[in-house]
N, C-alpha and C positions, 0 to 999 in steps of 0.2 A: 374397663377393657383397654387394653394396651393399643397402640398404633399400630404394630407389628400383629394383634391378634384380628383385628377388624379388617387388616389386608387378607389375612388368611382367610377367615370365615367369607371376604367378599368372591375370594377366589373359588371357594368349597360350591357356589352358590351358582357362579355366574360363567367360570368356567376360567381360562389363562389368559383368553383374550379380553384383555379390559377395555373399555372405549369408554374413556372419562367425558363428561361435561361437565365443566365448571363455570362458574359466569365471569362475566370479562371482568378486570378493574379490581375494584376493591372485595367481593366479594370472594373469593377465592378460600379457601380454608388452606393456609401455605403448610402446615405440619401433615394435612392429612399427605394432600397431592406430595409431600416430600417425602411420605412413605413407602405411597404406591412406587414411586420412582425408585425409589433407594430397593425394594423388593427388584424388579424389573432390571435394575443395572445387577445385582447380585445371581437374578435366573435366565439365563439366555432366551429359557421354552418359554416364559413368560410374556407377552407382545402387548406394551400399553401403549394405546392413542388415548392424546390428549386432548378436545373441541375445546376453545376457548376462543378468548380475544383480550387483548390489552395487557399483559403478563407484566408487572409494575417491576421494577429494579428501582433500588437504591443507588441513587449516583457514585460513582468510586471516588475516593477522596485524590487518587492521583499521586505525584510527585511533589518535592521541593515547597515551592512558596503556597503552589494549592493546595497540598497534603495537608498543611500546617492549619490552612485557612478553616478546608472541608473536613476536616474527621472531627473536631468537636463537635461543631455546629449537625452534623451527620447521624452522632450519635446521640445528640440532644433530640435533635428533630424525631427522627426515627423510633429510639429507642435503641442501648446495648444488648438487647435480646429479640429484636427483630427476625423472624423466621425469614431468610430470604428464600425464595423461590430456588431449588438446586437443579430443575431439568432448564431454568430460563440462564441460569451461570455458565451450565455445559453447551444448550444451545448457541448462548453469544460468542463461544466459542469452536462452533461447528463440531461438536465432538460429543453427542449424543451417541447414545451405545446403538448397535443395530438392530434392535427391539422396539426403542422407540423412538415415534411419531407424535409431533406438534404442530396440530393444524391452530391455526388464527384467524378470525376473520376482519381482525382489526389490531395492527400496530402500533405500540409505543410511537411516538411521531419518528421518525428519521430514525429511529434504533437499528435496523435492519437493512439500512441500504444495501451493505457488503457481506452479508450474510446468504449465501445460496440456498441454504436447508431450509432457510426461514422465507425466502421468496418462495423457493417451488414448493412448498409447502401449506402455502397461504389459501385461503379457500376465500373465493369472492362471492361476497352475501349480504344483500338488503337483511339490516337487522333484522327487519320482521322475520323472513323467512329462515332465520339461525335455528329456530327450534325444529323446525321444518326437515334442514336440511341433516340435522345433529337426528332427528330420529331416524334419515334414510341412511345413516351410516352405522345408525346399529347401538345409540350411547346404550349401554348397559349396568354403568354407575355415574351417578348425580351425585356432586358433593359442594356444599354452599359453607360458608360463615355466615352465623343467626345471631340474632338478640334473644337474650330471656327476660321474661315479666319477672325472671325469679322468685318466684311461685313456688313452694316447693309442693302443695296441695293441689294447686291446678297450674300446671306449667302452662304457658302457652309461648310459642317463638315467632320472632320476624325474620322476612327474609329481607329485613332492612333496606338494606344498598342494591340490591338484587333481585326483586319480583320479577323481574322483566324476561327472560328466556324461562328461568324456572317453571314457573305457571303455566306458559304455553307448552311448555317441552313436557311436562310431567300429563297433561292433556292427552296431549299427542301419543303417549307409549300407554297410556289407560288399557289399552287390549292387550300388554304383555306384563303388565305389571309386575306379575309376579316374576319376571326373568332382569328386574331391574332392581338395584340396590342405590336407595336413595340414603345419602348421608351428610348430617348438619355437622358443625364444630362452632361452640358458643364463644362469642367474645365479646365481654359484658364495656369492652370501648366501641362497640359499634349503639346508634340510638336504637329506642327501640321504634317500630313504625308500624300504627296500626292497619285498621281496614285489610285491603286486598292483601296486605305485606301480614298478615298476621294468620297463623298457620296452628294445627295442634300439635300434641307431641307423635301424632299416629301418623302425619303426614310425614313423616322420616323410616326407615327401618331402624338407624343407629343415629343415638343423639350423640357426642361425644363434649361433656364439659367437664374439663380437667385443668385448675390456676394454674397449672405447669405449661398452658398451652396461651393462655393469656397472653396479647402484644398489643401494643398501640396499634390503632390501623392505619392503613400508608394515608399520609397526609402529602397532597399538594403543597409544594413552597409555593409561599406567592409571592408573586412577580412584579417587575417595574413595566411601568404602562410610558411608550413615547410618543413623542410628539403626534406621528402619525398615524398611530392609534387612537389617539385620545380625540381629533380630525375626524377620523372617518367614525368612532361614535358619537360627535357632535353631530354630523349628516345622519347619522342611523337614528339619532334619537327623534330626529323631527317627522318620523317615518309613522310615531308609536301612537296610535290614534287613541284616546282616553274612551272607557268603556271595553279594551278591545284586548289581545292575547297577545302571550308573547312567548319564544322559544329560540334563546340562546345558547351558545356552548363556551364553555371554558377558553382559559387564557386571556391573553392581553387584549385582545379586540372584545373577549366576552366583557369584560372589567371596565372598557373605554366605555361604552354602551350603557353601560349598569352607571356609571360616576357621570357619564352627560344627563340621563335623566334624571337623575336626581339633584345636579343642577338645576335644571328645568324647573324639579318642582319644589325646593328649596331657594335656590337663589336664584329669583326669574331674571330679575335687573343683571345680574354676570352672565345671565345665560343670552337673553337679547341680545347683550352687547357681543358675547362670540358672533350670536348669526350676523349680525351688522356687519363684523369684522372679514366675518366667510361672505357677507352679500347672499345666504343663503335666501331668505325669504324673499328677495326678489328674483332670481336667479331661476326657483323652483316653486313660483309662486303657484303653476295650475296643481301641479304633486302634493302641495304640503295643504290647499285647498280642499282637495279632493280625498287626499288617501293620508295626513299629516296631522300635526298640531304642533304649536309651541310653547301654550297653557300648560300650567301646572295642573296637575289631573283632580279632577273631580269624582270620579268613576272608578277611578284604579285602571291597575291589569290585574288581568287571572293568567297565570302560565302553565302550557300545553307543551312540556320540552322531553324530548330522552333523557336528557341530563340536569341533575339537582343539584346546582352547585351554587360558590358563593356568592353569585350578584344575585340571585333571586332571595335570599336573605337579606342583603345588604336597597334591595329594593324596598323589599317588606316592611325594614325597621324606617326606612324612609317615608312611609306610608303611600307607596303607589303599587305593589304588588296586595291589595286589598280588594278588588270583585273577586265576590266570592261566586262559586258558579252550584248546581244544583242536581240532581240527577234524574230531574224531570221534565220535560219538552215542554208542556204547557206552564209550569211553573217559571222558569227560563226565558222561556218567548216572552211574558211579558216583563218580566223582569229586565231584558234587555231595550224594551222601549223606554224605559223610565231616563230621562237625564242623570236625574241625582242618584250619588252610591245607593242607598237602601229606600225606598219609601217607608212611612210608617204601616205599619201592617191596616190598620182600617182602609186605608187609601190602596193595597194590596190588593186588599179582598176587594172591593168595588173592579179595582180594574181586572182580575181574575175572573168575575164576574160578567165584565162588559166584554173581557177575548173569548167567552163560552167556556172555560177550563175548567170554572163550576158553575152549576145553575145560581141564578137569580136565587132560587128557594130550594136550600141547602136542604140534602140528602143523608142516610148517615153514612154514608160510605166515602162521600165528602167532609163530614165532620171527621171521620180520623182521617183523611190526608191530610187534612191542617192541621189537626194537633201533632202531628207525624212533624210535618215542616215549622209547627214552632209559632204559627199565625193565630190557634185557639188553642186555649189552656185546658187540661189534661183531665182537668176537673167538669167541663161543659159537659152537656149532655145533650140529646134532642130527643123532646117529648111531643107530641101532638104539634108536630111543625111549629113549637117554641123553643127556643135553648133556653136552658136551665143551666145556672149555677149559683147554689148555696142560694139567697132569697132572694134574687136576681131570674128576671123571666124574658124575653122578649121574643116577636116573632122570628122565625129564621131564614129572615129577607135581609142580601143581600141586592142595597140598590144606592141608588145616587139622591136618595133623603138629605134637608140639611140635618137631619137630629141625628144621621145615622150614626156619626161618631162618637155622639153620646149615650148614643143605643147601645153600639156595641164594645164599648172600653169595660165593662165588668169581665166579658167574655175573652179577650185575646190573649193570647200568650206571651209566652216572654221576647217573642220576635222569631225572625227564620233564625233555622238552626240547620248542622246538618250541610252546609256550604264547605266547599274546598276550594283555594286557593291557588293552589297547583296540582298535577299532576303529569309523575315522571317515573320510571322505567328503573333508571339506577342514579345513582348519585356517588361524586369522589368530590373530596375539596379539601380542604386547608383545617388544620388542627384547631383555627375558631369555629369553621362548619361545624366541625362533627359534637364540638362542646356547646354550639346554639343550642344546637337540636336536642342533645340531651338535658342541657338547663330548661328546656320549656316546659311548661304544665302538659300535663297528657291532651288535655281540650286543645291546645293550642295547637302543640306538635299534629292533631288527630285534622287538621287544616291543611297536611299538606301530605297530598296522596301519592304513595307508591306502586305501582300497580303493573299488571305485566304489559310488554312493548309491544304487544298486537294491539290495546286500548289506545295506545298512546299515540304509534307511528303512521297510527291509518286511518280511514275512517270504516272502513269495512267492521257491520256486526254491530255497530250501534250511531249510524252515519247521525240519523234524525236530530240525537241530543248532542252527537259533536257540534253540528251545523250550528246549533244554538247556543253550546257552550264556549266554543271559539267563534267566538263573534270576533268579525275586523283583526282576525290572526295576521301578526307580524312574523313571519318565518325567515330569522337571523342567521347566516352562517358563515362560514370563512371557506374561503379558496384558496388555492395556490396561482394558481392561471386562469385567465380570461380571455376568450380569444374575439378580434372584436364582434365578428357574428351574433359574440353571445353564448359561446359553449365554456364550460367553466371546468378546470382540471383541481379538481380535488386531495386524488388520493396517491398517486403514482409518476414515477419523472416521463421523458421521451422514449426510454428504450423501456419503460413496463416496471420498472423495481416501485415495489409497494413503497410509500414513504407512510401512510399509516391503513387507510381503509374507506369504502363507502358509508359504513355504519347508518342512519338513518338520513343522510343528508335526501336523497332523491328524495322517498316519501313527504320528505316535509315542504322539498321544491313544487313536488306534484300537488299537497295541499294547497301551498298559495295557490295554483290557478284553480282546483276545486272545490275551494271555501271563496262565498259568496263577498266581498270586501275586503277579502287578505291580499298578500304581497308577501313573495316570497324575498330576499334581501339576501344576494351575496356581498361580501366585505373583501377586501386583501388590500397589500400595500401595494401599490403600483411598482416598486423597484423591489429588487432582493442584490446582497451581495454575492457575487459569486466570483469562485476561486479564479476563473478568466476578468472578473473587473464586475461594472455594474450592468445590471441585466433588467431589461424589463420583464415587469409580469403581466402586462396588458402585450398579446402576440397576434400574430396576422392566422396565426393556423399553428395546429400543435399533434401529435400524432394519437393523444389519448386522448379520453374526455369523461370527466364522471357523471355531469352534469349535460345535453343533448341543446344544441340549440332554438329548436324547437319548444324549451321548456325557459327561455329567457324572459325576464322580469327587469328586477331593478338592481344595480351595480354600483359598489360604492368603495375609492380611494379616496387618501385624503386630501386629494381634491379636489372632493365633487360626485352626485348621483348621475348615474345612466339610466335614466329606465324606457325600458327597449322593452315592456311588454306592446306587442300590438303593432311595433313600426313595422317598416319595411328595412330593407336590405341597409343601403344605403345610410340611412340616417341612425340606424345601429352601430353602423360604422364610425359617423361622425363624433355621436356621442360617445362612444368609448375611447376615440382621441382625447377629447375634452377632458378628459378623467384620469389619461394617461401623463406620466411624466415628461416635462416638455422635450427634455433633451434624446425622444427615442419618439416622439409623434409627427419629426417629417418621415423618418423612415418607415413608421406604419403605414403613413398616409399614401405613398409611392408606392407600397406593398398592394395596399389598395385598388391604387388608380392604375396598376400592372395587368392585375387580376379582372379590372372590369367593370369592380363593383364600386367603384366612384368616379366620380366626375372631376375630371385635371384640373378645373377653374377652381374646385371649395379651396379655400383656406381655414386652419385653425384660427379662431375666433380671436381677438386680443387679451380678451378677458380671461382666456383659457391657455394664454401663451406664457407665464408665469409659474407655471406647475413645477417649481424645486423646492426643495427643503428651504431655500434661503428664502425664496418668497412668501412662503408658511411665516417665517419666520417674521418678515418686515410686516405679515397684515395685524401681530399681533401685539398688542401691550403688555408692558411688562405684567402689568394688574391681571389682563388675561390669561396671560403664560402660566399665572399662578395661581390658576384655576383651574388649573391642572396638573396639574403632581403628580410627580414621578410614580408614587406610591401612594394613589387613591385609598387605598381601602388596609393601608400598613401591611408592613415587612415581618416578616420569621428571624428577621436577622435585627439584631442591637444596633444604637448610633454606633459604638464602636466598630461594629460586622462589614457596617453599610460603607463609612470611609476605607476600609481596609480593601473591601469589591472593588469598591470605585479607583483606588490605590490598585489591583490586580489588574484591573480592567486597561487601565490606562497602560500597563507596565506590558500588555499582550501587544497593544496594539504597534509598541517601538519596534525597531527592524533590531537583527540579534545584533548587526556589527556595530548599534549604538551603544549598547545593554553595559561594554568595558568601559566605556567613555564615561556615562551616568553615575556608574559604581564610583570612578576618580574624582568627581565633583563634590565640594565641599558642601553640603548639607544644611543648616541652619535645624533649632529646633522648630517643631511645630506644636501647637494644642493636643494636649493629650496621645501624643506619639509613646509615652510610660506606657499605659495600659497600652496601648494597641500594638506596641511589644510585645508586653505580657502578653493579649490574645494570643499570640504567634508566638507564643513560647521563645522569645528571642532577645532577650532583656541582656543576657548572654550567651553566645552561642564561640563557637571552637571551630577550629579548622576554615581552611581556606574558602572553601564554597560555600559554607553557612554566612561566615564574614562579606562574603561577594553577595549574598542574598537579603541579607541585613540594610548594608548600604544602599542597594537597589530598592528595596521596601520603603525606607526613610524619602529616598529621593521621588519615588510617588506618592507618599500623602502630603511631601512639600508640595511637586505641583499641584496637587488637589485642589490645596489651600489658597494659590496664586494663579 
């Protein structure tokens, strides 16, 4: 079936008014949806709305010296057959036809600022409630990107990257089924992902797998991690209590966070020595006591995040993303009392035994739930309240015997089985993500569960075995602003423009205080650049707020923790000075002491009067500095890529009326300036601007080097 026949027949079905869902991110099928559109811009009477979120673009390579840098590297990364997205090229350009509509309920970050169509356009919505709201507006066609088992005898598909609306959305319209057209598009670069994410072929109306529609799928470039990133994950990381859960999201702060624990639990001696260096452990000795640790983990995490991305791999291989969790309450519960990662299963059963989860004097309905979970082998049997297996008999008492362990080792299975690791809603990341995952053994991969975002974002519908399964949940997040009350701006500036979205952040703030030992954990840099000069991001008051101060926890720059669950007014206030950037906390404090809510005698503390970059700087040694790398977890980009960046970067930052000056200056060679020429196709170039661009290039990777 053609692209152009499957719009047809979806129209024959459903009617001219189409109302797409698609999933946000990576899941997207870009050939289908670039049909439907391309149909819709060609028939006026045609009316398609699009529900989505996060509509991925490929960066544009630009002009001059960045043209040169970005379209190799662009079309390496990507792929030269890349379907891009064509209703998201017309949108960026406000010039969608008048038929159609793009709702979002979540933003590329900052893509959209200056975009009108895409602001009032925007529909605000706790992810959960996305399927919710996508069946009150009528979707009438579902169309995903799937995995295949490639099976040609029993196919079966994943919705990989994507369970998370799907599932619930396809729920929700069960009473009109038939007035909805649900349609897959296979691409064999997406992993494949079992459990919940695994679907038949009747779960679709049209499957669509055709090599001519084959792409890479959008891969994250990954990023440089700075100084104060890397800061405020060395304070996040002493937060992660072993035994206990964890839910992070993407970028630079996700990455700081992921590379300090795994300090931690790698190199404990570099890791001491930072908190020394931060005086964390004394600083925040009742917090790291009570709700903290700085041991290298015994126990693991298990993560309970919306999003599947690279540091929860990079956790993994580290071995502290390793409790495995269970989808049983009584199995769980006592599982979570135990210290050590796994007990041996005789010592299981006893203590299974002594929490009542099974009787003393096993049952048969209790013998298959442990051969089920992995604790008795598959072969046992129970006869006249003896187990049997093979010439092996004994009674079938479970008790606190010294023989019992030798009672029952003929009997036990190969150990629990059947444990997951994680589980998440969708997943986007970086071109090693997507190649983990598909180099794993099916067993392995089958460890990390995808499943729809009502499982994931709430606990409504199966609270009991969350309660248990996210034990001492760490709920990580990033802000934009913090105001010192304690209210946290997330998603949008002062005057209302979306900068990306609420997406699951509240639900997961609301779980820290509804999970019995958790902490919900926002992050941000205390400053940001802005086009007026430098700007705090700790404020006295702010006119949005995604986050309610009422729902305050713990707060983290680089540096230093605020944790404001439980205070009062006042010392919320203090604390989030402390944490603020020095050169912007007498004027919070004044803000303050204007308004009411402090008292004109505090002073910031001494120890809290050094908050600049340059003081970051002096606490640390060189030895620690470089313990933290720019590029924790490696670049998309070659040594050569990286000097040439760092060479762009520098050359952005000169004012233009120096830019003639720099070109007239005599140059020296430098190491490997040959190639990185050649990268830039400039070994020889013509005409007077290329010549000007040339000299200007040589003269940033000199300073580079000096």
């Amino acid at each position: 079936m053609t692209l152009q026949t499957l719009v047809e027949q979806t129209i024959a079905r459903v009617g001219k008014r189409l109302i797409v869902g698609t999933p946000l991110g990576l899941g997207k099928p870009n050939p289908v949806l670039n049909a439907f559109y391309r149909h819709a811009q060609q028939h006026a009477d045609v009316e398609l709305i699009i529900f989505t979120a996060l509509s991925l673009a490929v960066p544009t390579a630009g002009k001059g010296l960045q043209q040169r840098f970005l379209a190799p590297f662009l079309q390496r990364h990507f792929g030269a057959d890349y379907p891009h997205l064509e209703y998201l090229r017309d949108l960026q350009k406000q010039q969608l036809p008048d038929n159609v509509t793009v709702h979002e309920f979540y933003l590329q970050s900052g893509s959209m600022l200056h975009n009108d169509t895409a602001q009032q356009n925007y529909i605000s919505s706790n992810y959960t409630h996305v399927a919710r709201d996508m069946d009150n507006i009528g979707v009438n066609v579902i169309c995903q990107m799937v995995a295949s088992n490639g099976d040609a005898a029993n196919p079966r598909y994943s919705l990989s990257c994507n369970p998370d609306v799907t599932l619930d959305l396809l729920d929700r319209v069960a009473a009109r089924r038939d007035q909805v057209v649900t349609i897959a598009m296979v691409n064999p670069g997406l992993p494949y992902m079992a459990g919940d994410a695994e679907v038949g072929a009747d779960f679709f109306d049209h499957i669509i797998d055709d090599p001519a529609l084959y792409h890479l799928p959008f891969a994250v470039p990954r990023g440089p991690v700075g100084l104060a990133e890397h800061m405020i994950g060395v304070y996040a990381s002493t937060l992660l209590r072993d035994g206990g859960t964890l839910q992070i999201g993407i970028g630079a702060l996700g990455d700081a966070i992921c590379h300090a624990a795994i300090l931690r639990q790698q190199q404990p001696q570099s890791y001491q020595q930072l908190l020394q260096a931060l005086n964390i452990e004394q600083r925040y000795a009742e917090l790291l006591r009570d709700h903290g640790g700085s041991k290298p983990f015994v126990k693991g995490l298990y993560a309970a995040s919306e999003m599947f991305m690279d540091g929860f791999l990079h956790l993994y291989e580290a071995g502290i993303l390793r409790r495995q969790v269970y989808d049983d309450v009584g199995l769980q519960t006592v599982l979570n009392s135990f210290v050590e990662a796994c007990p041996a299963s005789d010592v299981l059963l006893q203590a299974l035994a002594a929490h009542g989860v099974i009787n003393h004097a096993l049952r048969p309905h209790e013998l298959d739930w442990l051969q089920h979970w992995g604790l008795l082998h598959v072969e046992t049997s129970l006869n006249d309240e003896y187990l049997n297996r093979g010439d092996h008999s004994t009674p079938a008492l479970i008790d606190q015997e010294r023989d019992f362990s030798d009672r029952i080792s003929p009997f036990l299975g190969p150990g629990l089985r059947h444990g997951k690791l994680l589980h998440a809603a969708f997943f986007l990341g970086s071109k090693w993500f997507y190649t983990s995952l598909q180099e794993m053994p099916d067993s392995e991969r089958a460890k990390f569960m995808m499943t729809r975002v009502s499982r994931i974002n709430q606990l409504y519908g199966g609270e009991e075995l969350d309660r248990v399964q996210r034990h001492r949940a760490r709920f990580v997040n990033t802000c934009m602003k913090m105001t010192l009350l304690g209210a946290a701006v997330s998603d949008q500036l002062a005057d209302a423009r979306l900068v990306s979205g609420v997406g699951g952040q509240y639900n997961f703030v609301a779980m820290g205080h509804a999970l019995d030992e958790s902490r919900s954990i926002l992050m941000l840099r205390s400053v940001r650049e802005a086009m007026s000069g430098l700007e705090s991001n700790i404020v006295w008051e702010y006119p949005q707020q995604t986050i309610p101060r009422h729902l305050r926890d713990i707060v983290i720059t680089e540096y230093g923790i605020a944790d404001l669950r439980g205070q009062h007014d006042a010392e919320c206030i203090k604390r989030m000075i402390c944490i603020a950037d020095s050169r912007f906390q007498q004027a919070l404090r004044q803000q303050a002491i204007a308004a009411g809510k402090l008292e004109a005698i505090w002073q910031v503390p001494a120890e809290c009067g050094h908050n600049t970059p340059a003081g970051l700087q002096q606490r640390l040694s060189a030895e620690l500095a470089a313990s933290l790398p720019r590029w924790p977890f490696g670049s998309d980009l070659d040594s050569d890529e990286l000097a040439l960046a760092a060479a762009l970067k520098w050359l952005q930052r000169q004012p233009k009326w120096k830019l003639p000056w720099l070109a007239l200056l005599t140059t020296p060679e430098v190491q490997r300036q040959s190639q990185r020429l050649q990268r830039m196709q400039m070994e020889t170039v013509k005409g007077f601007k290329n010549r000007l661009e040339k000299r200007l290039l040589r003269r940033a990777l000199y300073q580079q080097k000096n």
